[in-house]
C-alpha positions as CSV (number, residue, x, y, z in Angstrom):
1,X,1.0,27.5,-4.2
2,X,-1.9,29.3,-4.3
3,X,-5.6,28.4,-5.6
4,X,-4.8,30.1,-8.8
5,X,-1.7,28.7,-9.5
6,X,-2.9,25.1,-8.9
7,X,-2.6,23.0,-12.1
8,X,-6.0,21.8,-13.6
9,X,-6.2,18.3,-14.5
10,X,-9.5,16.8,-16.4
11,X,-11.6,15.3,-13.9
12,X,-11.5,11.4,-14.6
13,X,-8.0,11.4,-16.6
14,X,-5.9,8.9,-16.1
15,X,-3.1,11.8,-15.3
16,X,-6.0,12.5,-12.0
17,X,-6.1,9.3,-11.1
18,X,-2.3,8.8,-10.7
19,X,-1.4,12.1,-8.5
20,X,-4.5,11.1,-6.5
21,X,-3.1,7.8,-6.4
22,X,0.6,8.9,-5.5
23,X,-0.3,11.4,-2.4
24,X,-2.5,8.8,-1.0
25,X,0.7,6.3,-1.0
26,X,3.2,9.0,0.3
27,X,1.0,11.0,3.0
28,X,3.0,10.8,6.0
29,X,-0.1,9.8,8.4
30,X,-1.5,6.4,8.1
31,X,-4.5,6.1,5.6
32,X,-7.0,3.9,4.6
33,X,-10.2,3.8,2.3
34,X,-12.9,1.0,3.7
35,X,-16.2,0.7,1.6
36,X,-19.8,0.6,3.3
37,X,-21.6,-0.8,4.6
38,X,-19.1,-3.8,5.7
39,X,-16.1,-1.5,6.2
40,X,-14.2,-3.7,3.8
41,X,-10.3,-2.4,3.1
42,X,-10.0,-1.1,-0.4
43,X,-6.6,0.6,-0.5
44,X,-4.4,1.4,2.5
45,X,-1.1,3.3,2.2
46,X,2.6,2.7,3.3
47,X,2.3,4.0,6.4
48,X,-0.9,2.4,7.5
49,X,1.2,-0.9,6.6
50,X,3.4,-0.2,9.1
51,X,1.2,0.7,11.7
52,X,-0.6,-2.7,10.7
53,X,2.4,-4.7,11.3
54,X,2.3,-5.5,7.5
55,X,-0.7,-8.2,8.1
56,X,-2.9,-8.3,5.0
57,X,-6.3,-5.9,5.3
58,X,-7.1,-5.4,2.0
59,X,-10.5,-7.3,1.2
C-alpha cells in the first residue's frame, strides 16, 4: 500500500488509538514502551512476554 492509499484516521480517535494499540500487541519482534526518567514499563507486547519468561514488568 502506498502513502496515498493509506487510510486517514483523526489523530486522537479512539478508532487511532486501537490500530496503534493492536500492531503494537501483534509486531512479531519483542516491544516495550518504558517512561523517563526511571525507565518504568508502561505496556509491553506478546512477544516481549515471552522473551521475559512471563515475569511481571509492568510498573
Amino acid at each position: 500500500m502506498s502513502q496515498d492509499e493509506a487510510p486517514i484516521l483523526p489523530v486522537g480517535g479512539t478508532k487511532l488509538k486501537s490500530v496503534l494499540s493492536q500492531m503494537f500487541e501483534q509486531a512479531p519482534g519483542f516491544m516495550a514502551l518504558v517512561r523517563e526518567p526511571d525507565h518504568v514499563f508502561e505496556l509491553t507486547n506478546a512477544a516481549y512476554q515471552r522473551l521475559m519468561d512471563n515475569r511481571e514488568v509492568i510498573g
